[in-house]
N, C-alpha and C positions, 0 to 999 in steps of 0.2 A: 405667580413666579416665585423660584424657590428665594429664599434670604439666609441672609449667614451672623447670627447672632454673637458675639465675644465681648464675655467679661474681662477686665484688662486687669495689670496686676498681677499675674502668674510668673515664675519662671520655669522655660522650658528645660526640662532635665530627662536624660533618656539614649535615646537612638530613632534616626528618620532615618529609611532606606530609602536614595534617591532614583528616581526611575529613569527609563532610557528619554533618551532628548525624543521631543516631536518635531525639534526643527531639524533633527537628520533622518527621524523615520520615515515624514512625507515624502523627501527624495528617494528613497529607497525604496519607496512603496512603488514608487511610478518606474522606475529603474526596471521591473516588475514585466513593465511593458515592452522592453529592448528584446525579446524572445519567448520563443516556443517553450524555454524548459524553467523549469520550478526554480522558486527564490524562495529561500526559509529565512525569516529577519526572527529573533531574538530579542529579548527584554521590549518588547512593543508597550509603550504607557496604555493605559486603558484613559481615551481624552475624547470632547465631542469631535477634534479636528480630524481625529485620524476615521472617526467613524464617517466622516463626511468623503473623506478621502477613500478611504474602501467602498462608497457606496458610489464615488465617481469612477472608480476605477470598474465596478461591477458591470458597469451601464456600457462603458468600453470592451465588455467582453473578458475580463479578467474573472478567474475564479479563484475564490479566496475563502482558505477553509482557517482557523484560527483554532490554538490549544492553548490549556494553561503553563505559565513559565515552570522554570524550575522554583523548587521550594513553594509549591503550590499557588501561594498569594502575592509572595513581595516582588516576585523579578521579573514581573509584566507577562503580556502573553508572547506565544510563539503566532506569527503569521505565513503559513504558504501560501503563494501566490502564482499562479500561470495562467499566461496567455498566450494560449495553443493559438488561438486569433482574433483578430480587432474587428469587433462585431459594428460598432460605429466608430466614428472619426468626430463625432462632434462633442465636444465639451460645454452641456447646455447651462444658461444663464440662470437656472434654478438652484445650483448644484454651486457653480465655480460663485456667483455673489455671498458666497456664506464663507468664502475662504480665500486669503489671495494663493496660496501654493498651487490649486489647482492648474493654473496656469502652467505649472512644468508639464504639464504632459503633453504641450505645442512640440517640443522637440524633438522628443518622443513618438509621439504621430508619425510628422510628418518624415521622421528617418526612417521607422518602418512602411509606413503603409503611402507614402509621395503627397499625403494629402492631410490636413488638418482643419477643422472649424473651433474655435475656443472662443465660448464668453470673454470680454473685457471681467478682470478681477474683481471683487468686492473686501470683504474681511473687514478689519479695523480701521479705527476715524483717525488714524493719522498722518493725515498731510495726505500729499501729490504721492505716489507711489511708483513712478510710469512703468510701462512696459515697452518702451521705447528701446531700452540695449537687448532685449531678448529678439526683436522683432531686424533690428539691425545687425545681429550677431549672425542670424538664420540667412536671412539676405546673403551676407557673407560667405557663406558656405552652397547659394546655388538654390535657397527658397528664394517663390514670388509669393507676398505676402500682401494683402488689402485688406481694409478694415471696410466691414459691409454690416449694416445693422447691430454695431454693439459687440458685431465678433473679427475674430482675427481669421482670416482667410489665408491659409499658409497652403502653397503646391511648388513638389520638387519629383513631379513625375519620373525623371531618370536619375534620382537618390541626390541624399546631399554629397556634397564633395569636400576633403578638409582643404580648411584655408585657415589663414593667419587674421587674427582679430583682438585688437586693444581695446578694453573696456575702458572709455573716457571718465568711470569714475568707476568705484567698487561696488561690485551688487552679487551679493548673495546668490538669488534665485536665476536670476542670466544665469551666472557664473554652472549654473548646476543645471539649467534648460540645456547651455550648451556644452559642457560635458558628453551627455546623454548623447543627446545630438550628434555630437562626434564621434560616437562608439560603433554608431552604423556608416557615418561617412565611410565615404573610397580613397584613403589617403591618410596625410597625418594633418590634426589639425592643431593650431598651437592660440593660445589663449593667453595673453598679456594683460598684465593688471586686474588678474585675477585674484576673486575674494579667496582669503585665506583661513577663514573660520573653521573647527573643528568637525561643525558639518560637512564642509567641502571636504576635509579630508577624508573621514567616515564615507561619502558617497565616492570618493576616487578609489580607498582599499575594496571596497566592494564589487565597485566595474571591474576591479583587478582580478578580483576571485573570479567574476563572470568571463576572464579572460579577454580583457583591454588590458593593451602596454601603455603604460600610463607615467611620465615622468616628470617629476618634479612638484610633486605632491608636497603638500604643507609651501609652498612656495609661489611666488605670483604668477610667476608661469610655468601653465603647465600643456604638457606635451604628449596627445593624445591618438594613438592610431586605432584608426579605424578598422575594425575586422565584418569578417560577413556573415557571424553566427555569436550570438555570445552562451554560453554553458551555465549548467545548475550552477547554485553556488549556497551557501550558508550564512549568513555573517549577525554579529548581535550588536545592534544598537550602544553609540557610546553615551555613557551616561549626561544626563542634562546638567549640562552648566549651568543654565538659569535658572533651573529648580536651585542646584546645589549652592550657586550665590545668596539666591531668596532666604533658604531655610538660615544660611549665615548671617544674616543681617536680622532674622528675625530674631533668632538668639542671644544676640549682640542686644537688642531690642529690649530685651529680658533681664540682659546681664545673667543668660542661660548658661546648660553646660552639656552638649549634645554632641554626641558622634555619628557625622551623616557617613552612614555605611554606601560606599561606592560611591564616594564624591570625590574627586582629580581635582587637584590644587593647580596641575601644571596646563587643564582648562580654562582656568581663573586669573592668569596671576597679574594681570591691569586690577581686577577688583580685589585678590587680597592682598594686593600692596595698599591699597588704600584704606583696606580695613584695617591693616597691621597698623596705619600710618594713624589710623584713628581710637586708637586702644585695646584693639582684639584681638586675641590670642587662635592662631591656626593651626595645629598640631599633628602631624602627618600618622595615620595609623596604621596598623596592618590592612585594616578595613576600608580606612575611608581618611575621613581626618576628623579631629576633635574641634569644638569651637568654643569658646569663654569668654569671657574678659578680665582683663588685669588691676583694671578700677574703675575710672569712666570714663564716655566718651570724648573725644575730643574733635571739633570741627574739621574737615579737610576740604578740599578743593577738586573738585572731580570734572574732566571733559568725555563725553564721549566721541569716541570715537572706531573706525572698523579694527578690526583682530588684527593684532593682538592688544589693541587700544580697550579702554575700559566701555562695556556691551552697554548700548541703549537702552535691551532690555532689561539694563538691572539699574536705570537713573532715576525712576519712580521709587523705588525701594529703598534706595540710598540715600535717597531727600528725605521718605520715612523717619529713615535711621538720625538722620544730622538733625533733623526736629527735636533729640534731646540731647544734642549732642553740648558742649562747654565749645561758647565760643562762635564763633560763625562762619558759614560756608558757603563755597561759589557753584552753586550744580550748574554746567553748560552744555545743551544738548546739540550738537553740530553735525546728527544723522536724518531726522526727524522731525518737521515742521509741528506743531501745534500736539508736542507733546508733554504739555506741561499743563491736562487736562484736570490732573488729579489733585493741582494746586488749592483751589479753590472747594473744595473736599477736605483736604488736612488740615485747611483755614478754620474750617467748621469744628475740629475736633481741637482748636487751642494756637495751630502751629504758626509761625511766625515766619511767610515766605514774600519776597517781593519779587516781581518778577520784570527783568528789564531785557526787552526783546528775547536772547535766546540763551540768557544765563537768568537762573535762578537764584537768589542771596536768603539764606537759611540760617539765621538767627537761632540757635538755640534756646529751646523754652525749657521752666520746670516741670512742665508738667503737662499732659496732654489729657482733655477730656473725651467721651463718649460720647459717641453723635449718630444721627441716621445719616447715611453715606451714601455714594448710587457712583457705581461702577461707569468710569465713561469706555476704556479698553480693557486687555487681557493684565498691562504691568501696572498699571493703575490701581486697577482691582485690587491686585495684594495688598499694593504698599497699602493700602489702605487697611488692612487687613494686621499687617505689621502692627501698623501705628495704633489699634486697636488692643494687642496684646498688651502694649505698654499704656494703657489709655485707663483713666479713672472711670469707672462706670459701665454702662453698656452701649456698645455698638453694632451699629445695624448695618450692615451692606446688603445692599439691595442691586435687582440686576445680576445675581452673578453668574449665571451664563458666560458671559465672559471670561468669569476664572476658569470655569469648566474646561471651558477651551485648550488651556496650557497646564494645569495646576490635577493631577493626580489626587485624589481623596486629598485635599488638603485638611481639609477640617481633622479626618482621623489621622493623619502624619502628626498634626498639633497635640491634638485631642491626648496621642499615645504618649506625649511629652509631658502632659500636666496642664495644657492649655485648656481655661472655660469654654470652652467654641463648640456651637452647635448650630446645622442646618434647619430652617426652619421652610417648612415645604408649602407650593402655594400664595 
């Protein structure tokens, strides 16, 4: 199993180009499936998630031809994809336990074809994850749904129909199952307390292009009519926040001085109020934005919480960061049960964390050592990684599989900065 070597001590100076999100390509991959005619996606990351996710979509009948982006290297690939027809309906448990997105293609299914089978999710260790609002949103709309040996049994033999449906809490992946879902219903269907993430947005502009009237987009409700054919369309991947948060904090990390080319501040800005708040400099560029520091850190107090609240997926990273930060900090994660795996990881490498129920108290240390480390998830993995640049000595992450998962060549994005970091294979 490969490992990821880093001498710490560097600072990062240069340029990272950051790549398209994979948490809006996967929606838009399965999007793929709402018709007969061709979907071309744009800046596609090159990640193991999305190869999981073309090879489930293959198995459904999808054909999927892939080129290199523009500017040959940096700006990800091109993916066409069509599904002239849905060769199965089952979404097997080989395939969906390696990734919870798979799951979106329930409502998808069963809007085109009356009929769906889908594994129960797998993916990352944390917490309870349910698919309980996806399974009651479908209902909703005119699916009968049973769960029969580990899979989800969805039938809406004379099509779904739009209806009106409140999500009792905020979810992401619902929120984008039933989208889809509505784009083939008979009718309008409307969607309350719905997640507002820049994904969801990226996946509503796109139904748009596909030609769904779609209202009220970037907004918690949104208001979707159902048509009976959806059209070619184009559209390119918005760039990854979480990437472009990470590389920020890694820099900060460094007391670096890096311009992440195509990185959106106005994706960010729960996290870089908190980095401003904590002595880093964000600098808005023609390209992207600049990142520094002004002198040194200084503790902050962070919750997360959903968009435009500050992302879960960047509260491993930021505990990183406040490991040398002056002063002490409150990390509180209120999305994500037993996500504070990586604690006892950074413990190893010096850091000074307590942890009481679902906040974390981050004591600023002088100084962080070099340690063997093991990946328990994908945001874990970095911070650890992070903590590593700034770390005396050498560090070993092991396990990183994981990173692979969300993390684009990280080591050469580092590596082109001046970072010691090297993959060690096996």
């Amino acid at each position: 199993m490969d490992r990821i070597r880093i001498r710490g001590g560097r600072q990062l100076k240069g340029e990272i180009v950051v790549s398209g999100s994979k948490n809006a390509c996967l929606p838009l991959m399965v999007a793929a499936m709402l018709t007969d005619k061709p979907l071309t996606l744009k800046n596609v990351p090159r990640l193991a998630d999305i190869t999981t996710m073309i090879a489930l979509l293959k198995q459904h009948g999808v054909e999927i031809s892939a080129a290199p982006g523009e500017n040959g290297h940096s700006h990800g690939t091109t993916l066409t994809l069509r599904a002239d027809r849905i060769t199965s309906t089952t979404a097997p448990y080989d395939i969906v336990r390696k990734m919870r997105a798979s799951v979106l293609v329930l409502g998808p299914l069963v809007a085109r074809e009356g009929e769906a089978r889908v594994s129960l999710p797998g993916g990352c260790a944390i917490g309870a994850r349910p698919v309980d609002l996806h399974i009651a949103g479908l209902k909703a709309m005119g699916a009968e749904i049973e769960i029969d040996g580990g899979y989800m049994v969805a039938r809406a033999p004379k099509g779904l129909r739009g209806a009106r449906y409140t999500f009792p809490k905020v979810s992401v992946g619902a929120t984008e199952n039933l989208m889809m879902a509505a784009a083939l219903a008979k009718g309008t269907t409307v969607l309350d307390n719905a997640a507002r993430e820049p994904e969801i947005t990226d996946l509503a502009e796109c139904l748009s292009k596909m030609g769904v009237p779609i209202l009220g987009i970037g907004t918690e409700t949104l208001i979707i009519e159902g048509v009976e054919q959806l059209k070619a369309a184009t559209h390119a991947v918005v760039p990854d926040r979480i990437e472009t948060g990470t590389y920020a904090m890694a820099i900060a990390m460094t007391a670096g001085d890096v311009e992440l080319v195509g990185g959106r501040l106005d994706l960010l800005e729960a996290a870089a109020q908190s980095l401003r708040a904590a002595g880093v400099v964000l600098d808005k560029t023609n390209r992207g934005f600049r990142v520094h520091r002004a002198n040194g850190l200084h503790g902050v107090d962070v919750m997360t919480e959903p968009y435009p609240g500050f992302p879960t997926d960047l509260q491993a990273q930021m505990m990183a960061l406040m490991t040398r930060a002056e002063g002490a900090s409150m990390i509180t994660e209120t999305i994500f049960e037993s996500r504070f795996m990586h604690v006892p990881e950074l413990a190893r490498m010096g850091a000074n964390v307590t942890i009481h129920h679902e906040s974390a108290l981050v004591r600023g240390v002088s100084r962080l050592r070099g340690a063997d480390v093991m990946a328990t998830d994908l945001r874990a993995s970095v911070s650890l990684a992070i903590a590593g640049l700034a770390a005396e000595g050498d560090t070993t992450l092991h396990r990183v599989y994981h990173l692979d998962r969300g993390y684009e060549r990280l080591e050469e994005k580092l590596a082109a900065c001046g970072a010691d970091i090297e993959r060690l294979k096996g």
